[in-house]
C-alpha positions as a printed NumPy array, in Angstrom:
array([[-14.084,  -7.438, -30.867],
       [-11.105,  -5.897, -29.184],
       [-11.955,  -5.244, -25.536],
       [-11.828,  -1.789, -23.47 ],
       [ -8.539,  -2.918, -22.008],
       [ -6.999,  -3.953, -25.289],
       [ -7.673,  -0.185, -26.682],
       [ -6.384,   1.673, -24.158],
       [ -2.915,  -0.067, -24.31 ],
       [ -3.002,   0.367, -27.528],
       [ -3.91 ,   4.323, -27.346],
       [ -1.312,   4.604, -24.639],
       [  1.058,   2.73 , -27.193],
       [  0.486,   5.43 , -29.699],
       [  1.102,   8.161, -27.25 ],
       [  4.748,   7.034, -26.722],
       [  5.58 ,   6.169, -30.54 ],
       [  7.834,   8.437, -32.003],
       [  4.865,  10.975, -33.683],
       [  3.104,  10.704, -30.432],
       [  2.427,  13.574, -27.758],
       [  6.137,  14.896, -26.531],
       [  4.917,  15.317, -22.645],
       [  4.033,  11.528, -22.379],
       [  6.942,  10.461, -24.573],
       [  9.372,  12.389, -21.658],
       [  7.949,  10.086, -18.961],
       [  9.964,   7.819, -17.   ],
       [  8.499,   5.251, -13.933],
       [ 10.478,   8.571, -11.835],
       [  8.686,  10.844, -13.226],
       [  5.417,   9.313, -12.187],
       [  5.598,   8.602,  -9.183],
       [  3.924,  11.843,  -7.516],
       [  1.379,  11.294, -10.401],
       [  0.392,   7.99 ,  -9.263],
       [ -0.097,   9.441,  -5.724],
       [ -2.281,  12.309,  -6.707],
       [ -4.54 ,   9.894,  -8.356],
       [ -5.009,   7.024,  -5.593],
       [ -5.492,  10.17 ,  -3.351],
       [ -8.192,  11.485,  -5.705],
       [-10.049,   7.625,  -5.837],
       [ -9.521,   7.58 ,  -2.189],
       [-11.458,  10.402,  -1.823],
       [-14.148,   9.437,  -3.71 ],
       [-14.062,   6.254,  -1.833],
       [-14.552,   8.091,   1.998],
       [-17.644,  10.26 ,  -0.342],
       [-19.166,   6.796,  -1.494],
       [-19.392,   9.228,  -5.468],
       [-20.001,   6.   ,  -7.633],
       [-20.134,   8.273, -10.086],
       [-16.3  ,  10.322,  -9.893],
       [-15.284,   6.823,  -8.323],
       [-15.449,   5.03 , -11.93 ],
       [-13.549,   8.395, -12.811],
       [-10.875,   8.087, -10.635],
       [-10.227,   4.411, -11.255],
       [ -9.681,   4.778, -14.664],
       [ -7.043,   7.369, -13.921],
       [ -5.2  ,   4.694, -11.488],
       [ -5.83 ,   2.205, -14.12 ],
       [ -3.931,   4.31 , -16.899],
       [ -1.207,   5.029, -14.279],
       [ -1.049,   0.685, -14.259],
       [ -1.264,   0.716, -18.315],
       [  1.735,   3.692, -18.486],
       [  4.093,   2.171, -16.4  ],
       [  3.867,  -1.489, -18.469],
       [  3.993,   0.425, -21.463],
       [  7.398,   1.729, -20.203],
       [  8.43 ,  -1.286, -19.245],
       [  7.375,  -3.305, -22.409],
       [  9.405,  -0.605, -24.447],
       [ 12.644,  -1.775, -22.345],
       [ 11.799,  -5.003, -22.863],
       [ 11.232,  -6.292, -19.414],
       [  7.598,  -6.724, -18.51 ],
       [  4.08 ,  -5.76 , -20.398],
       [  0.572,  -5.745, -19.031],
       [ -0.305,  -8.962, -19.625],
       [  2.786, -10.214, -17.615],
       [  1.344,  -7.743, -14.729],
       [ -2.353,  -9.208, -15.668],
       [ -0.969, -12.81 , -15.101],
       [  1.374, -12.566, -12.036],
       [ -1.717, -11.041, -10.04 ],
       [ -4.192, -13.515, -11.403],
       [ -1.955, -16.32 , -10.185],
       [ -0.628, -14.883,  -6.994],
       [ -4.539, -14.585,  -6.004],
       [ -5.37 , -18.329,  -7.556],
       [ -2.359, -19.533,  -5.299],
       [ -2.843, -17.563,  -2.427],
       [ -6.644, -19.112,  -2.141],
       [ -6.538, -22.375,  -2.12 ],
       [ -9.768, -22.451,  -0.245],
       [-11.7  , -21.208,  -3.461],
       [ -9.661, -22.947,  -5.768],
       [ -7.809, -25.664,  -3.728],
       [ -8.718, -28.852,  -1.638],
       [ -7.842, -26.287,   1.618],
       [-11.167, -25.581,   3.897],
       [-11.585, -22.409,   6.053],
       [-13.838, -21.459,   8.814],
       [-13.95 , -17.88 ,   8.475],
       [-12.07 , -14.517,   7.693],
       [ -9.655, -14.689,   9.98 ],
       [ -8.662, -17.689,   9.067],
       [ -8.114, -16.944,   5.39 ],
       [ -5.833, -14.333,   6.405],
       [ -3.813, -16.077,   8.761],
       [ -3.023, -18.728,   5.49 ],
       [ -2.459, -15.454,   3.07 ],
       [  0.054, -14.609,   5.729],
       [  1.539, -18.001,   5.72 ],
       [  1.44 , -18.416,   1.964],
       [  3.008, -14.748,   1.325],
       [  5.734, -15.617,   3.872],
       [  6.292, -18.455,   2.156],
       [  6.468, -16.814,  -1.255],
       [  9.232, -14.095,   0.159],
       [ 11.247, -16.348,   2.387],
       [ 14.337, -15.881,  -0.109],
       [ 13.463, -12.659,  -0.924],
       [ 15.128,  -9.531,   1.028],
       [ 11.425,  -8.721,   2.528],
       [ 12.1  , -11.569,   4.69 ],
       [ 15.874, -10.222,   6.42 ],
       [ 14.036,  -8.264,   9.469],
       [ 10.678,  -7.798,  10.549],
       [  9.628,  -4.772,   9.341],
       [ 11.534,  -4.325,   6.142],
       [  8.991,  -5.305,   3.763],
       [  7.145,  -2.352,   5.064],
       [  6.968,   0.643,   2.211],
       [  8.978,   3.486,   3.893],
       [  6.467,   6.09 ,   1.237],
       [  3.471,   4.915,   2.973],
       [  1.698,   7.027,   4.912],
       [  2.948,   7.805,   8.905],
       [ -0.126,   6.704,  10.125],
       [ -0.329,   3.991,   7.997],
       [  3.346,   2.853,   8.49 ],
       [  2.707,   2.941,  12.459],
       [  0.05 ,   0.738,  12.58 ],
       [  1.357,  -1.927,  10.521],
       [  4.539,  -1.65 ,  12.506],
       [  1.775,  -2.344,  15.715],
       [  0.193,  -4.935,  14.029],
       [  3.511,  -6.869,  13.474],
       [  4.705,  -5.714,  17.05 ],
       [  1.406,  -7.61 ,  18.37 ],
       [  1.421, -10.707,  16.274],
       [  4.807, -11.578,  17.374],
       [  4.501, -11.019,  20.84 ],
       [  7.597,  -8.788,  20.82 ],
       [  8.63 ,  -6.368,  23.521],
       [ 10.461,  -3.41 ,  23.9  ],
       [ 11.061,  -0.716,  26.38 ],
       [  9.669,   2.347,  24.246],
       [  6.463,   0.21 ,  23.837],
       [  2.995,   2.037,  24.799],
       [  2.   ,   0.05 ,  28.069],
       [ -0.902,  -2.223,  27.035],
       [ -3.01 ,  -1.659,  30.134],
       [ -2.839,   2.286,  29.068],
       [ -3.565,   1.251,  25.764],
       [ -6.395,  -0.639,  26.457],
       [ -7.883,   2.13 ,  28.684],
       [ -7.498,   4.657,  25.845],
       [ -9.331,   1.855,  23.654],
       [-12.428,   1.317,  25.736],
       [-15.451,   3.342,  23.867],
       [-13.293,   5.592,  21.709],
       [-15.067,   6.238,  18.487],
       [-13.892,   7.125,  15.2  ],
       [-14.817,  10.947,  16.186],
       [-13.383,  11.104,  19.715],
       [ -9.927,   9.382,  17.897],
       [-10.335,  12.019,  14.964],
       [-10.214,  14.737,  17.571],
       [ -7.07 ,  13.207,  19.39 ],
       [ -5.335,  13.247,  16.213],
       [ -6.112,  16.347,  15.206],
       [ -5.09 ,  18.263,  18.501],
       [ -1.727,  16.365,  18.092],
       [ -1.492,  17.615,  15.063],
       [ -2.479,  21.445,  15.748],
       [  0.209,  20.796,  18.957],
       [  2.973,  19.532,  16.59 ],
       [  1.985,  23.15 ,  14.336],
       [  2.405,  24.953,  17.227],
       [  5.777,  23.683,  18.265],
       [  6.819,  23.96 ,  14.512],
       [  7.093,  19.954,  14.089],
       [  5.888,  17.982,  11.076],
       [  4.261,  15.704,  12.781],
       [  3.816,  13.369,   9.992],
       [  7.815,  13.433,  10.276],
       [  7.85 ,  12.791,  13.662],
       [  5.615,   9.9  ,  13.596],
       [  7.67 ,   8.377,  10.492],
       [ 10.658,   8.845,  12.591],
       [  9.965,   7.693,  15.978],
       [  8.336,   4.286,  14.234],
       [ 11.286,   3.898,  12.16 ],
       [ 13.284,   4.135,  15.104],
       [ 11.344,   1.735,  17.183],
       [ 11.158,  -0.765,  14.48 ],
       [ 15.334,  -0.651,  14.135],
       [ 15.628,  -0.792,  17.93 ],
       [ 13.451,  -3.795,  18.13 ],
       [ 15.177,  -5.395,  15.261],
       [ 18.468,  -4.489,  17.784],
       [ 20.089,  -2.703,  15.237],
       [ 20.357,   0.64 ,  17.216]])
């Protein structure tokens, strides 16, 4: 019996063959990039709404986004799914030993302090290893990109100048909720309206420009 997965490949397949439909034919990994954006932001949203029922939706759509793009790449003859299917499957066999190793953790933490160490491991040849924040996307999200940039900031113990004081930090910190932060934000943001700044911009910007100063590169 062919499987689920199996007959969409092979209905995307038919899409891109030469009698297929002309608008998915005209697609290049370019081209679908805002695509693939639209849809995680749709699945996301179902996600923050807990809709199990659009959530099965919207992960199909990510799924085809997956299934186009190793279509594409099959066609050019340098990866298909199954390549994708199998690099995953063995990056997460190797990167838990404690399930499928010898290794033996405690607890959370400490499975992600080996992921770290394996992953590191994995890229130290790779150019996400020249500088400490490079590996970071620069399309994610400015919120998103700040906060791993503070993670990584925190984990190596590294200082700088332009640094939020940690005392201050803390004292912010102590009993904000999720609302009270939400409101923060969002008067930043009205602020950043008001003065005509994007402030998803200016967040990208000043991180970037931390990261590089801390790196010393200016």
């Amino acid at each position: 019996m062919v499987s689920p997965i199996d007959e969409l490949r092979k209905t995307m397949a038919r899409l891109r063959a030469p009698d297929g439909c002309p608008w998915d034919q005209e697609q290049t990994h370019q081209s679908l990039c805002e695509p693939l954006i639209d849809e995680t932001a749709e699945l996301l949203d179902t996600i923050d709404r807990n809709d199990m029922e659009h959530m099965c939706e919207e992960l199909g759509d990510v799924l085809l986004q997956v299934v186009f793009h190793a279509r594409m790449a099959e066609e050019s003859g340098h990866f298909n799914f199954d390549d994708v299917a199998r690099g995953i499957n063995e990056k997460l066999v190797r990167r838990h030993p404690h399930v499928f190793g010898d290794v033996r953790l405690e607890d959370s933490d400490e499975v992600l302090r080996q992921w770290e160490e394996i992953k590191a491991g994995e890229k130290k040849n790779g150019p996400e290893s020249k500088g400490l924040f490079k590996r970071l996307p620069p399309s994610l999200p400015a919120l998103m990109f700040a906060a791993k940039v503070d993670r990584q900031i925190r984990k190596k113990g590294l200082e700088h100048e332009r640094l939020p004081d940690p005392e201050g930090v803390a004292t912010l910190a102590e009993d904000l909720s999720e609302e009270d932060a939400g409101e923060l934000l969002y008067q930043i943001v009205c602020a950043c309206q008001h003065a005509g700044i994007d402030a998803e911009t200016a967040l990208r910007k000043f991180t970037s420009t931390l990261a590089r100063e801390i790196e010393g590169k200016g």
